[in-house]
Biotite code that builds the C-alpha atoms (Angstrom):
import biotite.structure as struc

atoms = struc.array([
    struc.Atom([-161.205, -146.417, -85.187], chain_id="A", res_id=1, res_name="UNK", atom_name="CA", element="C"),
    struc.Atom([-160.594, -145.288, -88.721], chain_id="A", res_id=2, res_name="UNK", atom_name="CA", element="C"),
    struc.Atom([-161.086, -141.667, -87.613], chain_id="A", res_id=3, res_name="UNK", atom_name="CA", element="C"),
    struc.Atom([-158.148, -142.313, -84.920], chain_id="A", res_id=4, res_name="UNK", atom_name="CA", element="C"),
    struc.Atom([-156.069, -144.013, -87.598], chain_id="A", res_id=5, res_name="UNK", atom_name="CA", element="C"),
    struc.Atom([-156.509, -140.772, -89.667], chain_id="A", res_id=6, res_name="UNK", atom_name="CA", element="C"),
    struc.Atom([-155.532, -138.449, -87.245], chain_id="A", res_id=7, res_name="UNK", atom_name="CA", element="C"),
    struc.Atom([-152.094, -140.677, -87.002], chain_id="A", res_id=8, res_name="UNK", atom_name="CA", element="C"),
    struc.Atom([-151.378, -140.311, -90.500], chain_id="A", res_id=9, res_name="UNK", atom_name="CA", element="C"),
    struc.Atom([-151.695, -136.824, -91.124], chain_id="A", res_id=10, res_name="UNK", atom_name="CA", element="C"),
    struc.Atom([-149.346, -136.650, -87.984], chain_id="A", res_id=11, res_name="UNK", atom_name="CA", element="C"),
    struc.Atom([-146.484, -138.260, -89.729], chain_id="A", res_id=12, res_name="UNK", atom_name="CA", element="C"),
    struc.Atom([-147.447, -136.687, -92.586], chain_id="A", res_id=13, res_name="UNK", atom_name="CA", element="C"),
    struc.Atom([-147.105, -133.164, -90.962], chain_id="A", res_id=14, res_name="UNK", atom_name="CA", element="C"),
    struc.Atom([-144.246, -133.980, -88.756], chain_id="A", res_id=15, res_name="UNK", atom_name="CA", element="C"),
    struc.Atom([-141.220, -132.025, -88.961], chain_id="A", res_id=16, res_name="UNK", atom_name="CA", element="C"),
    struc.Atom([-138.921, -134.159, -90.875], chain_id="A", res_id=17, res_name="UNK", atom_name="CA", element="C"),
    struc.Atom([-138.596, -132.445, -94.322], chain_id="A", res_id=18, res_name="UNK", atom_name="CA", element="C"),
    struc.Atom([-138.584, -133.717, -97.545], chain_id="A", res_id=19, res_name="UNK", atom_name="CA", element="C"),
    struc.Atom([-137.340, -137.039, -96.378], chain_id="A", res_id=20, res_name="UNK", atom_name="CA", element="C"),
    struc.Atom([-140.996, -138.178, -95.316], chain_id="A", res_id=21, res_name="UNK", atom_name="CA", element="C"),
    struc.Atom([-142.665, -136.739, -98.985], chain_id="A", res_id=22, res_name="UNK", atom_name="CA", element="C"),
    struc.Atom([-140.207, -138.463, -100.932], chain_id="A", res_id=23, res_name="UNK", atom_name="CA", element="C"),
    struc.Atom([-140.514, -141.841, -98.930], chain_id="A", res_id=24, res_name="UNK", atom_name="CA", element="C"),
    struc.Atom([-136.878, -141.882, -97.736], chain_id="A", res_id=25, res_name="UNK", atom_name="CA", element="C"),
    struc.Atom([-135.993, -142.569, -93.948], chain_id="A", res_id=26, res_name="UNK", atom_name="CA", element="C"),
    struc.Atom([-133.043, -142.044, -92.163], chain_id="A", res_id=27, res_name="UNK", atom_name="CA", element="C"),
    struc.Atom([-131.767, -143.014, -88.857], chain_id="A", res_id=28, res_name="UNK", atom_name="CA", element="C"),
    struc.Atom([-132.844, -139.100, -87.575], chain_id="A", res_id=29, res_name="UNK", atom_name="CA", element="C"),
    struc.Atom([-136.368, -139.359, -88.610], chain_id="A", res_id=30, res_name="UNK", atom_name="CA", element="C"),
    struc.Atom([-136.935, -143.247, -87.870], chain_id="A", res_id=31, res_name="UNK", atom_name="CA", element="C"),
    struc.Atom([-136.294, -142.616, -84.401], chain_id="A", res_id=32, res_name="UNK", atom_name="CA", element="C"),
    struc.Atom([-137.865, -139.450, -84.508], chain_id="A", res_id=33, res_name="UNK", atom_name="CA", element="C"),
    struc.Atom([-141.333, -140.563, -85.340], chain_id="A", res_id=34, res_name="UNK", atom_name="CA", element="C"),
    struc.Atom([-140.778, -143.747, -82.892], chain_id="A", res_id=35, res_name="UNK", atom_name="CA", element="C"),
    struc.Atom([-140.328, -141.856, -80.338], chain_id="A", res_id=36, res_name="UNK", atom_name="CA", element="C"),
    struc.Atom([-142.846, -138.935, -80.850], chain_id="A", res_id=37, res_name="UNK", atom_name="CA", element="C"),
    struc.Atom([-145.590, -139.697, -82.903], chain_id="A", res_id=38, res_name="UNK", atom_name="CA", element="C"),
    struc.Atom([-148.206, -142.632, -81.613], chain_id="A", res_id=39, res_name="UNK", atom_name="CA", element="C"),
    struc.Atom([-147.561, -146.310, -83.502], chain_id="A", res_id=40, res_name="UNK", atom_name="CA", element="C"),
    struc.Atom([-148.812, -146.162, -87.498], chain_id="A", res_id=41, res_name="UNK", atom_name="CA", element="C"),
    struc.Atom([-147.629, -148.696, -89.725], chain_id="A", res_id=42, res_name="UNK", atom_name="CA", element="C"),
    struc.Atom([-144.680, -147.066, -91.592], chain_id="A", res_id=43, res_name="UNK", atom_name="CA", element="C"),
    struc.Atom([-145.603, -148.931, -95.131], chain_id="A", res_id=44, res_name="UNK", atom_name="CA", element="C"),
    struc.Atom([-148.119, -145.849, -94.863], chain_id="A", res_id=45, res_name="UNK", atom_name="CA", element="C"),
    struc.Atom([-144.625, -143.836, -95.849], chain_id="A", res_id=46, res_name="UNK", atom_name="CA", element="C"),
    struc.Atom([-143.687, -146.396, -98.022], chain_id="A", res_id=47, res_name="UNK", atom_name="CA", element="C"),
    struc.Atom([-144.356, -147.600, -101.848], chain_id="A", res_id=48, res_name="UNK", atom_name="CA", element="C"),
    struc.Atom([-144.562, -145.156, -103.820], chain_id="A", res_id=49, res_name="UNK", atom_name="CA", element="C"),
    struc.Atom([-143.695, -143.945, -107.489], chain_id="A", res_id=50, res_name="UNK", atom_name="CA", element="C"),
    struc.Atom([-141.693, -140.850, -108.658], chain_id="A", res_id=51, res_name="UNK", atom_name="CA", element="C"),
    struc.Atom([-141.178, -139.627, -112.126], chain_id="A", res_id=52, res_name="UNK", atom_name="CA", element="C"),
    struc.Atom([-137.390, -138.973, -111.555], chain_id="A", res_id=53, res_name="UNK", atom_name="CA", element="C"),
    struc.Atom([-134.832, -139.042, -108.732], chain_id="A", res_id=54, res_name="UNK", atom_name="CA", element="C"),
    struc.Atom([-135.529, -136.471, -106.261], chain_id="A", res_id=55, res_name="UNK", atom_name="CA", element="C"),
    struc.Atom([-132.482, -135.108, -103.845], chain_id="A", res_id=56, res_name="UNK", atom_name="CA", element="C"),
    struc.Atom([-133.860, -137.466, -100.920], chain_id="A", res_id=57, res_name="UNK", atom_name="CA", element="C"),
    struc.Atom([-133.571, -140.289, -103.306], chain_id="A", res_id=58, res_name="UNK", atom_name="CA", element="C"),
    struc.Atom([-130.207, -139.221, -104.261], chain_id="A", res_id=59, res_name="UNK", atom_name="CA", element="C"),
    struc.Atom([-128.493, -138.890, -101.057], chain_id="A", res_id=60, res_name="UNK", atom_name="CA", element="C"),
    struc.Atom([-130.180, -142.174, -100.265], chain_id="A", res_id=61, res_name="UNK", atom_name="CA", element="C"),
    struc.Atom([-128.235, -143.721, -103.193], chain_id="A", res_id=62, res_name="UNK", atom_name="CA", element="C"),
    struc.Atom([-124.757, -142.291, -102.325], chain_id="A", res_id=63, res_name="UNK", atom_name="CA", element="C"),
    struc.Atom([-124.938, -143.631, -98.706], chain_id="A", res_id=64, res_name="UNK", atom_name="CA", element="C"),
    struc.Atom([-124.978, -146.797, -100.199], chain_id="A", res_id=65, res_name="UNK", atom_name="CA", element="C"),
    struc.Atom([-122.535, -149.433, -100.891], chain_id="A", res_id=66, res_name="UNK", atom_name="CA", element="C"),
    struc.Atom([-124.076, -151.888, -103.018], chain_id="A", res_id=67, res_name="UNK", atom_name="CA", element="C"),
    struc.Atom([-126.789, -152.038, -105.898], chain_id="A", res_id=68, res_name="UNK", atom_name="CA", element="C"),
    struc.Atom([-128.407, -155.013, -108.136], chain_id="A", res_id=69, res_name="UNK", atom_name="CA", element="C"),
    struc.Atom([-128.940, -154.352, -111.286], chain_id="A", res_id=70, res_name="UNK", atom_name="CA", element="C"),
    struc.Atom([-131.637, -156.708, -113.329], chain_id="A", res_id=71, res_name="UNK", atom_name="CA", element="C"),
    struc.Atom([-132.021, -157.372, -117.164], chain_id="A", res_id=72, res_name="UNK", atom_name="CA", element="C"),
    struc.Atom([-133.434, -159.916, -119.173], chain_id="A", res_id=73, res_name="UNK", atom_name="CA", element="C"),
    struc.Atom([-134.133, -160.910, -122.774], chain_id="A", res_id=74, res_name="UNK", atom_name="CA", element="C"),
    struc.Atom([-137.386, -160.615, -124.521], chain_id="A", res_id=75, res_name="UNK", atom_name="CA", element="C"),
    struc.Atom([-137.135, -164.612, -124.907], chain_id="A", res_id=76, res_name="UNK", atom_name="CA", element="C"),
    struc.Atom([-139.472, -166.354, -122.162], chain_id="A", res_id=77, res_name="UNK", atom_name="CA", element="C"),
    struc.Atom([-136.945, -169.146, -122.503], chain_id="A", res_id=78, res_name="UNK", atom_name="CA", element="C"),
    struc.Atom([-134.122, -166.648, -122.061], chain_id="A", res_id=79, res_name="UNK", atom_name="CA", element="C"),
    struc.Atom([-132.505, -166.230, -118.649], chain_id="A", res_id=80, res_name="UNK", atom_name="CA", element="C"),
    struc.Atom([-133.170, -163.268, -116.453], chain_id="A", res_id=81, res_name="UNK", atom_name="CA", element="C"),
    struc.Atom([-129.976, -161.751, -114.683], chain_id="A", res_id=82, res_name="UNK", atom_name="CA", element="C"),
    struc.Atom([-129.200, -160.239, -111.525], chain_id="A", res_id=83, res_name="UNK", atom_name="CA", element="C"),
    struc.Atom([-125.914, -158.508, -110.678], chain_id="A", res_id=84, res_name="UNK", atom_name="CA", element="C"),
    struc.Atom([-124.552, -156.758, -107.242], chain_id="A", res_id=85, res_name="UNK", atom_name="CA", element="C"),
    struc.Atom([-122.145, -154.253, -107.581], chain_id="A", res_id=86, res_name="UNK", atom_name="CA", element="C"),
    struc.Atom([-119.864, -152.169, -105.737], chain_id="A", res_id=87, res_name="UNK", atom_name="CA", element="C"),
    struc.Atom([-116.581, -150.094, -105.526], chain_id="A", res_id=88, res_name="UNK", atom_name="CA", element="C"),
    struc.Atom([-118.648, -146.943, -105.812], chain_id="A", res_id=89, res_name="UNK", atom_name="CA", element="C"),
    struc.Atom([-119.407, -147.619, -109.464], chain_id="A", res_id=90, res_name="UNK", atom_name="CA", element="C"),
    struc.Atom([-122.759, -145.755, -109.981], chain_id="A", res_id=91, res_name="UNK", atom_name="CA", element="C"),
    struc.Atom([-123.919, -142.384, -110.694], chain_id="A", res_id=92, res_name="UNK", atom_name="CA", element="C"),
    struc.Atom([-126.639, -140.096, -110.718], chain_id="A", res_id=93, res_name="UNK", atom_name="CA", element="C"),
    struc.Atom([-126.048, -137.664, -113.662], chain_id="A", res_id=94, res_name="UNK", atom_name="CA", element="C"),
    struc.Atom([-129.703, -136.113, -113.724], chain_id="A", res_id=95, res_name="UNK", atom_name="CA", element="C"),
    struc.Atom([-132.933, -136.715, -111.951], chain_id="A", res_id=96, res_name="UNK", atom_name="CA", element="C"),
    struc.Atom([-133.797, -139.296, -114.963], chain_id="A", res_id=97, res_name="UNK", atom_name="CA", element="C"),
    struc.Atom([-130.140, -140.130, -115.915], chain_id="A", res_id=98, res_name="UNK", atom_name="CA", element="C"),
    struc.Atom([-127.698, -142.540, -114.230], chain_id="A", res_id=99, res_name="UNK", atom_name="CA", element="C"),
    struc.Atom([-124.759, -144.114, -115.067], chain_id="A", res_id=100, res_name="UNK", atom_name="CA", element="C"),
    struc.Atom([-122.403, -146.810, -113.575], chain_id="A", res_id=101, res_name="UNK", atom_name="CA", element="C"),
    struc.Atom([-118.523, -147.772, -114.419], chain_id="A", res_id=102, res_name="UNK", atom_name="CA", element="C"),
    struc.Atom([-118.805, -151.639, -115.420], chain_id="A", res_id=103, res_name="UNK", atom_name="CA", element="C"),
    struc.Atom([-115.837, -153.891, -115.072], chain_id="A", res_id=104, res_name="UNK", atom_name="CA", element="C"),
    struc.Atom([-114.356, -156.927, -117.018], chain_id="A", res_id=105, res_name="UNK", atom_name="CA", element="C"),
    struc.Atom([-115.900, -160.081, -115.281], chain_id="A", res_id=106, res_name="UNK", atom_name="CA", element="C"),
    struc.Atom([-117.226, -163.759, -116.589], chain_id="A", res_id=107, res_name="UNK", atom_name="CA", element="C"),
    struc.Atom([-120.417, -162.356, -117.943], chain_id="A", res_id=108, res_name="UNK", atom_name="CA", element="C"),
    struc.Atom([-121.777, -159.595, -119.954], chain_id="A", res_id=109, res_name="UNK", atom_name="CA", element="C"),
    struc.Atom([-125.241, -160.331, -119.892], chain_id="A", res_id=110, res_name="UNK", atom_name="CA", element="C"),
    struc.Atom([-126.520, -156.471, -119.086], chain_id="A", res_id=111, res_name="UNK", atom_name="CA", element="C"),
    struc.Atom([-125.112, -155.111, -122.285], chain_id="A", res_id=112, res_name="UNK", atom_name="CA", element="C"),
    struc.Atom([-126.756, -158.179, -124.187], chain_id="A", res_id=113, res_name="UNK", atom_name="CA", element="C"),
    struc.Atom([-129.960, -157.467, -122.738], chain_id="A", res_id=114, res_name="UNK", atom_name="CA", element="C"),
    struc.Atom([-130.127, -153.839, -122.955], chain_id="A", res_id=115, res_name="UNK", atom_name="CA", element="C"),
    struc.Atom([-128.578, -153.748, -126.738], chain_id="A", res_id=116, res_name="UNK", atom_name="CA", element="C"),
    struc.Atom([-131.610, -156.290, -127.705], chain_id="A", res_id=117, res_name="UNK", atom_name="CA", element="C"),
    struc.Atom([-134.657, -154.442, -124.966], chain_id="A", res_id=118, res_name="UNK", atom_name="CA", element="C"),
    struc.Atom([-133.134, -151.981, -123.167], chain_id="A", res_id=119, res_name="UNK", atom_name="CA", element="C"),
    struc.Atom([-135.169, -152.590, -120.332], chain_id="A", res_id=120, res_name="UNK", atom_name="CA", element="C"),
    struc.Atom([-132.972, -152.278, -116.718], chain_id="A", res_id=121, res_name="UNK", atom_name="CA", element="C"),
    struc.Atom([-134.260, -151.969, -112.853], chain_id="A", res_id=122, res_name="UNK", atom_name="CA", element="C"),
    struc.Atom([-131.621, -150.901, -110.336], chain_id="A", res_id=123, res_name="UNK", atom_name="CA", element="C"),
    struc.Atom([-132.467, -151.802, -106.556], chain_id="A", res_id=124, res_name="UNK", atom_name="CA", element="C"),
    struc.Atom([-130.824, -150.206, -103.693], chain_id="A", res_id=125, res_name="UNK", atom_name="CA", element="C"),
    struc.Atom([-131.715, -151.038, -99.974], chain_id="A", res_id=126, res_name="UNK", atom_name="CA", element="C"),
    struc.Atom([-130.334, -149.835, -96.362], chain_id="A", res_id=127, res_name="UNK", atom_name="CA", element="C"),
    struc.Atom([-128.907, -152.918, -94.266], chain_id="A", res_id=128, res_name="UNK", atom_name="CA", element="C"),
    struc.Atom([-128.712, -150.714, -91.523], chain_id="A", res_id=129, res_name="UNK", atom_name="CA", element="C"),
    struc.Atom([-130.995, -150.106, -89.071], chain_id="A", res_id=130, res_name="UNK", atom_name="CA", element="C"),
    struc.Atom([-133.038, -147.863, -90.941], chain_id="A", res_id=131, res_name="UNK", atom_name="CA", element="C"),
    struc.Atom([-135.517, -149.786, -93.890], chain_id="A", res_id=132, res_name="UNK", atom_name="CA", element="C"),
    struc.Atom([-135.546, -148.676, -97.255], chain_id="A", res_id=133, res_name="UNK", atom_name="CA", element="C"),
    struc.Atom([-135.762, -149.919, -100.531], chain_id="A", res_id=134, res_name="UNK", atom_name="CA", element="C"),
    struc.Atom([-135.331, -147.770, -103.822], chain_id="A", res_id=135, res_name="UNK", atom_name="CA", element="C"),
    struc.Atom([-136.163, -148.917, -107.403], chain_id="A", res_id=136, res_name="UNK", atom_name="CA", element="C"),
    struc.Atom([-135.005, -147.580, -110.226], chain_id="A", res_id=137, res_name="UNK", atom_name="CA", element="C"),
    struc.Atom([-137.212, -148.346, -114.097], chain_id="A", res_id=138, res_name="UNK", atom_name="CA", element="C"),
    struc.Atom([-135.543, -147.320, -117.194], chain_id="A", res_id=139, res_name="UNK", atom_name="CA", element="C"),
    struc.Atom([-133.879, -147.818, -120.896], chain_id="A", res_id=140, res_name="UNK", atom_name="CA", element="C"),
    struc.Atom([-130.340, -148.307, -120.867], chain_id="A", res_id=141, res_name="UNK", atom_name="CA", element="C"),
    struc.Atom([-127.625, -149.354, -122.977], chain_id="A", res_id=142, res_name="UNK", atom_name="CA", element="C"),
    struc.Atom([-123.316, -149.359, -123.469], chain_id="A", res_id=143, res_name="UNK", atom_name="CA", element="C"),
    struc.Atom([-121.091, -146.654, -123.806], chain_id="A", res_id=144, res_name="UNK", atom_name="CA", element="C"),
    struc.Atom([-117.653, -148.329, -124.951], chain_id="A", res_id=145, res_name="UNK", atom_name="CA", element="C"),
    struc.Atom([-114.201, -146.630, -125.376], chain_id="A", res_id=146, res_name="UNK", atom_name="CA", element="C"),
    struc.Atom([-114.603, -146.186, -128.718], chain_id="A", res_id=147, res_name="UNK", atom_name="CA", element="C"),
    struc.Atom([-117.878, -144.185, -128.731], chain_id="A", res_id=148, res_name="UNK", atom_name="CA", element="C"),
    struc.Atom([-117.720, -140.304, -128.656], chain_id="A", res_id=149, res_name="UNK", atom_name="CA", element="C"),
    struc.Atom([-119.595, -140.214, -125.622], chain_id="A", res_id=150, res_name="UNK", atom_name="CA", element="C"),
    struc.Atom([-116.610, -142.106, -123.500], chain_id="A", res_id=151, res_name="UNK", atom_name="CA", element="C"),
    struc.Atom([-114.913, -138.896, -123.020], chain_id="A", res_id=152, res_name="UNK", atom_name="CA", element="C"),
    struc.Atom([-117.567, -136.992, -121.313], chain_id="A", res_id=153, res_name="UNK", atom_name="CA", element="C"),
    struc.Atom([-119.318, -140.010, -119.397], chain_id="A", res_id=154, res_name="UNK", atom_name="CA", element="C"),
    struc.Atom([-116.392, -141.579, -118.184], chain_id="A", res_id=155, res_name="UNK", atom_name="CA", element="C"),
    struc.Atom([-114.859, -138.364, -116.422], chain_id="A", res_id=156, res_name="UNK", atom_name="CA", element="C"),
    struc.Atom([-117.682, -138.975, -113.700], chain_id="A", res_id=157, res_name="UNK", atom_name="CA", element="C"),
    struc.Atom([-115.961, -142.064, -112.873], chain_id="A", res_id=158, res_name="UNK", atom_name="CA", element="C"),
    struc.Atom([-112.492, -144.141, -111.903], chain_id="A", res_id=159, res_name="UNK", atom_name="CA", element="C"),
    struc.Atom([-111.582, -145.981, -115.069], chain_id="A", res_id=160, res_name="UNK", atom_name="CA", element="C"),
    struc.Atom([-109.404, -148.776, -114.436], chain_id="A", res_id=161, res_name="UNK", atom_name="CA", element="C"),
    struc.Atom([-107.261, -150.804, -117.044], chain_id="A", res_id=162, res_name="UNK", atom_name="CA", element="C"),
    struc.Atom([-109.863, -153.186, -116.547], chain_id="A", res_id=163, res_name="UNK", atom_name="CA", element="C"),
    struc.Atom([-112.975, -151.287, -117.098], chain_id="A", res_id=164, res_name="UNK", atom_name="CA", element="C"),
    struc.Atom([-115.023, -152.427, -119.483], chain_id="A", res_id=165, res_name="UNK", atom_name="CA", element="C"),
    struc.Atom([-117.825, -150.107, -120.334], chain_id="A", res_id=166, res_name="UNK", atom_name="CA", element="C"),
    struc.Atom([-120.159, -148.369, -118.861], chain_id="A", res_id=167, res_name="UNK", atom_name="CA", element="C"),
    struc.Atom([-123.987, -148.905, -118.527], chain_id="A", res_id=168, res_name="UNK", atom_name="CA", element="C"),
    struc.Atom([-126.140, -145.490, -119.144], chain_id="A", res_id=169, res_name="UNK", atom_name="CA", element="C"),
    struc.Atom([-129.679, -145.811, -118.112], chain_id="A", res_id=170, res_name="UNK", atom_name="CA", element="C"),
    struc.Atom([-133.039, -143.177, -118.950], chain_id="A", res_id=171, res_name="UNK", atom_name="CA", element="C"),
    struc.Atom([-135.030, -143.363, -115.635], chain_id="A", res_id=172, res_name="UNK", atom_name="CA", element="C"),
    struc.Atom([-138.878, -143.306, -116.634], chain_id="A", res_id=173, res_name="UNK", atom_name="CA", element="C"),
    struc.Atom([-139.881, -144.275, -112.945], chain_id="A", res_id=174, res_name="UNK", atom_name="CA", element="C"),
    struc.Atom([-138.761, -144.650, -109.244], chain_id="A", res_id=175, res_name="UNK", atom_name="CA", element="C"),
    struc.Atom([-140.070, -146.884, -106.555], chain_id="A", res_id=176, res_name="UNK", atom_name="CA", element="C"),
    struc.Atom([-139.490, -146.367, -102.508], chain_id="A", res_id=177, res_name="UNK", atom_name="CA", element="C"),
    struc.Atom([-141.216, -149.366, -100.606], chain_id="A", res_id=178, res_name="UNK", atom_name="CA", element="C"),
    struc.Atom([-140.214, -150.407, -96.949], chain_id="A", res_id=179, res_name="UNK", atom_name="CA", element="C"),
    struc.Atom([-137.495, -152.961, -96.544], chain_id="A", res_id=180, res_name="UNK", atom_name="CA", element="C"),
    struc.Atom([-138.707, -154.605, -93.680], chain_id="A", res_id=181, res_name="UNK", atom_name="CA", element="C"),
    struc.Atom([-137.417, -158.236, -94.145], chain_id="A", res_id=182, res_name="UNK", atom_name="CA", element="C"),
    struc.Atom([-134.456, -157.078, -95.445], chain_id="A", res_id=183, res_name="UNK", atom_name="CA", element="C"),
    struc.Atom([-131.355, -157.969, -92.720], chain_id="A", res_id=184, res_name="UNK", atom_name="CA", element="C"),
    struc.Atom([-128.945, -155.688, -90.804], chain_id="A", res_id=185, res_name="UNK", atom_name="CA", element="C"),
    struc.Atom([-125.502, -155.916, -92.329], chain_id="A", res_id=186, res_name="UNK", atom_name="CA", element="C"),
    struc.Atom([-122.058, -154.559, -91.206], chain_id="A", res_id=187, res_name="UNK", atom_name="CA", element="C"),
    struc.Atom([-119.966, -152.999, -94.012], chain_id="A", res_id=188, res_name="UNK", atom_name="CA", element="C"),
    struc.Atom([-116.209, -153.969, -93.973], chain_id="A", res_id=189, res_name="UNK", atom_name="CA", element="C"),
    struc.Atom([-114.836, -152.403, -97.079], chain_id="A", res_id=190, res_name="UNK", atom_name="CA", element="C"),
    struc.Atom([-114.265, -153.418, -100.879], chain_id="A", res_id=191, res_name="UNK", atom_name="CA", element="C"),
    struc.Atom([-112.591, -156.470, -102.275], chain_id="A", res_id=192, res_name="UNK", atom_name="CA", element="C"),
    struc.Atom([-109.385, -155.715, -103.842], chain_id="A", res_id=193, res_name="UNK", atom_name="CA", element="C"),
    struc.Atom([-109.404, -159.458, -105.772], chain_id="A", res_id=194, res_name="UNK", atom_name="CA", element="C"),
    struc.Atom([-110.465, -158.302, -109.275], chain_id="A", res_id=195, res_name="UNK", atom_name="CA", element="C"),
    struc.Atom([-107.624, -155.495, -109.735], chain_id="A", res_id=196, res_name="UNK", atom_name="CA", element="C"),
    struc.Atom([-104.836, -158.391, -108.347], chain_id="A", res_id=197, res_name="UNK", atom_name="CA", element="C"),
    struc.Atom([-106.557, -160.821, -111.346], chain_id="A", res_id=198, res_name="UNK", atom_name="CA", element="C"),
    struc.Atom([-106.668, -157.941, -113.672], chain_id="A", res_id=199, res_name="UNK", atom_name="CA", element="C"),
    struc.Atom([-102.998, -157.055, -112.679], chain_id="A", res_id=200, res_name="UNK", atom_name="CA", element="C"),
    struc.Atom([-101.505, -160.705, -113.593], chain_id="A", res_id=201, res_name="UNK", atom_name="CA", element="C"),
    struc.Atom([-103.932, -161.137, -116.771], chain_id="A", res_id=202, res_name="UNK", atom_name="CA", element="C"),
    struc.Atom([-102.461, -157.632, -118.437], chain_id="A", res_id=203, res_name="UNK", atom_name="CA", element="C"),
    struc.Atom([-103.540, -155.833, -121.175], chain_id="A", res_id=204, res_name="UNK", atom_name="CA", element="C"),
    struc.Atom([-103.303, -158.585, -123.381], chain_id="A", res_id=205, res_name="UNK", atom_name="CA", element="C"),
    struc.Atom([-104.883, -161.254, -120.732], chain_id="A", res_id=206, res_name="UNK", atom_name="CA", element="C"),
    struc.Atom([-107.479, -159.366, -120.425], chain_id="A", res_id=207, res_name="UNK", atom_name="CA", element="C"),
    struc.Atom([-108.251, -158.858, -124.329], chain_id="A", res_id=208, res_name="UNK", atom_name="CA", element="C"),
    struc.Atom([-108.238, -161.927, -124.749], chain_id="A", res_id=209, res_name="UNK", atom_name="CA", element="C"),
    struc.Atom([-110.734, -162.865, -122.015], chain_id="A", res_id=210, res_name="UNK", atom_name="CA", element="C"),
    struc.Atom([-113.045, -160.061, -123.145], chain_id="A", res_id=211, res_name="UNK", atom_name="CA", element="C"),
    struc.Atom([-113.056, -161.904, -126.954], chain_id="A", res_id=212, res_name="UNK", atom_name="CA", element="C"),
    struc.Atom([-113.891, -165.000, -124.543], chain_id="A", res_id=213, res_name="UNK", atom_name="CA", element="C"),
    struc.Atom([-116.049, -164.318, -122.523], chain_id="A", res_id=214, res_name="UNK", atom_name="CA", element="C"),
    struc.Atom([-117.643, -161.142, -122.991], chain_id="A", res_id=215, res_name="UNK", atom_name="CA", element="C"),
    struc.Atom([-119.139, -161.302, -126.496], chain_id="A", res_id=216, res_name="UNK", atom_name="CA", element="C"),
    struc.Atom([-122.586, -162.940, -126.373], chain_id="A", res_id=217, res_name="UNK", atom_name="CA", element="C"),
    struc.Atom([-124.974, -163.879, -123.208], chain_id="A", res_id=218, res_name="UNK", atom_name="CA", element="C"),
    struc.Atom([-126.412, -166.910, -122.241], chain_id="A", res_id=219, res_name="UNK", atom_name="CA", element="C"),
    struc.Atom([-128.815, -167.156, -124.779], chain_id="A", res_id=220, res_name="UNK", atom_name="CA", element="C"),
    struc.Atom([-126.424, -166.557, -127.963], chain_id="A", res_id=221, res_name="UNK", atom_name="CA", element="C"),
    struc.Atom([-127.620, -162.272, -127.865], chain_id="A", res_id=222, res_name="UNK", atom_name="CA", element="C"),
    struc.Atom([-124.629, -160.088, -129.514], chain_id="A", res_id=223, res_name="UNK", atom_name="CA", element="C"),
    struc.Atom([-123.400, -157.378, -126.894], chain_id="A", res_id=224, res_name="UNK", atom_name="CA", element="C"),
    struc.Atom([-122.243, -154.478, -128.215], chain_id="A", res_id=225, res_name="UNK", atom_name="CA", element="C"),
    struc.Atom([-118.415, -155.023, -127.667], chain_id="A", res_id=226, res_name="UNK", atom_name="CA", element="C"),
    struc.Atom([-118.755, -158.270, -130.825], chain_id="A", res_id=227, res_name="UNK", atom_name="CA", element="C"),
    struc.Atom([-118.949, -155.220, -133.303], chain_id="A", res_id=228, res_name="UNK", atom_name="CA", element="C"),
    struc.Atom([-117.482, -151.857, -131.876], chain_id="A", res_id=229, res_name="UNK", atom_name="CA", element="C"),
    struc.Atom([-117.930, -148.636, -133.630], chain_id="A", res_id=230, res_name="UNK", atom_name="CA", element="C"),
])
């Protein structure tokens, strides 16, 4: 039995599918290719496993994507974790351990709070297609703002609106593939254009004074780094 199961391993192992199989990253060409040519194996067998940086799989993986989390919390056990999607093709991979994403004005700020006290940050990305795949990404980051010499440079990777806000620059230390199984088939439609409308009727001024508002301190009373700007 185990010999059999073996033998079925090193067969998806050696199959002719590239780099996508080593670096734990299926798409639609070689899901269907090992379901229809190699005998059944459990594909978690593929699945969850660590990287010490981004690797091109990984990367294309990312860019086919339309939406990320990003996580954060405080070192506080009382404090309150947070959890964010985004979208609007906001992130960025700037180096096999660097990545970057565009972050605009909203009600919270709690990821610059977090990562100005801890730095700690975990991005998730996941297919809702047919293909499974989940992709973690462990690192330090922290907030670039307008007024830091390293706006110029970073924010030329992105589109910066009138109501961007910052953006959130992460070290990656460690990546995580695991299978996405349970995870539900999803049609994309497009992006929302609602913020840029509210942005548009708050103005430069509205949206100031929201930032002052809103935007200075988390949940839990932490400083982010736009209450004292360089």
């Amino acid at each position: 039995m185990f010999a059999n199961l073996e033998k079925r391993i090193q067969s998806i192992i050696h199959h002719p599918i590239g780099n996508q199989i080593k670096y734990s990253i299926l798409t639609q060409q070689n899901f269907e290719s090992i379901c229809n040519h190699v005998n059944f194996l459990p594909l978690h067998s593929l699945m969850g496993k660590f990287f010490n940086q981004i690797e091109p799989a990984h990367h294309s993986f990312i860019e086919s994507q339309h939406l990320f989390f990003v996580a954060t919390a405080p070192l506080s056990a009382e404090g309150h974790v947070n959890l964010s999607p985004k979208g609007l093709n906001c992130f960025k991979v700037l180096s096999p351990n660097l990545v970057a994403y565009m972050d605009l004005i909203s009600s919270g700020n709690e990821t610059s709070a977090h990562t100005l006290e801890n730095g700690r940050i975990t991005f998730m990305f996941c297919s809702f297609d047919k293909v499974p795949n989940i992709l973690r990404l462990y690192g330090k980051g922290r907030t670039v703002l307008r007024t830091d010499k390293e706006w110029n440079d970073l924010s030329s990777n992105f589109t910066i609106y009138p109501s961007t806000r910052q953006i959130i620059v992460a070290n990656i230390s460690k990546v995580q593939t695991s299978c996405g199984f349970g995870v539900p088939q999803y049609e994309y439609l497009g992006e929302r254009d609602i913020h840029f409308e509210w942005a548009e009727k708050k103005g430069a001024e509205g949206l100031n004074r929201y930032v002052q508002e809103k935007n200075l301190i988390s949940l839990d009373g932490l400083p982010t780094p736009l209450a004292n700007p360089i």
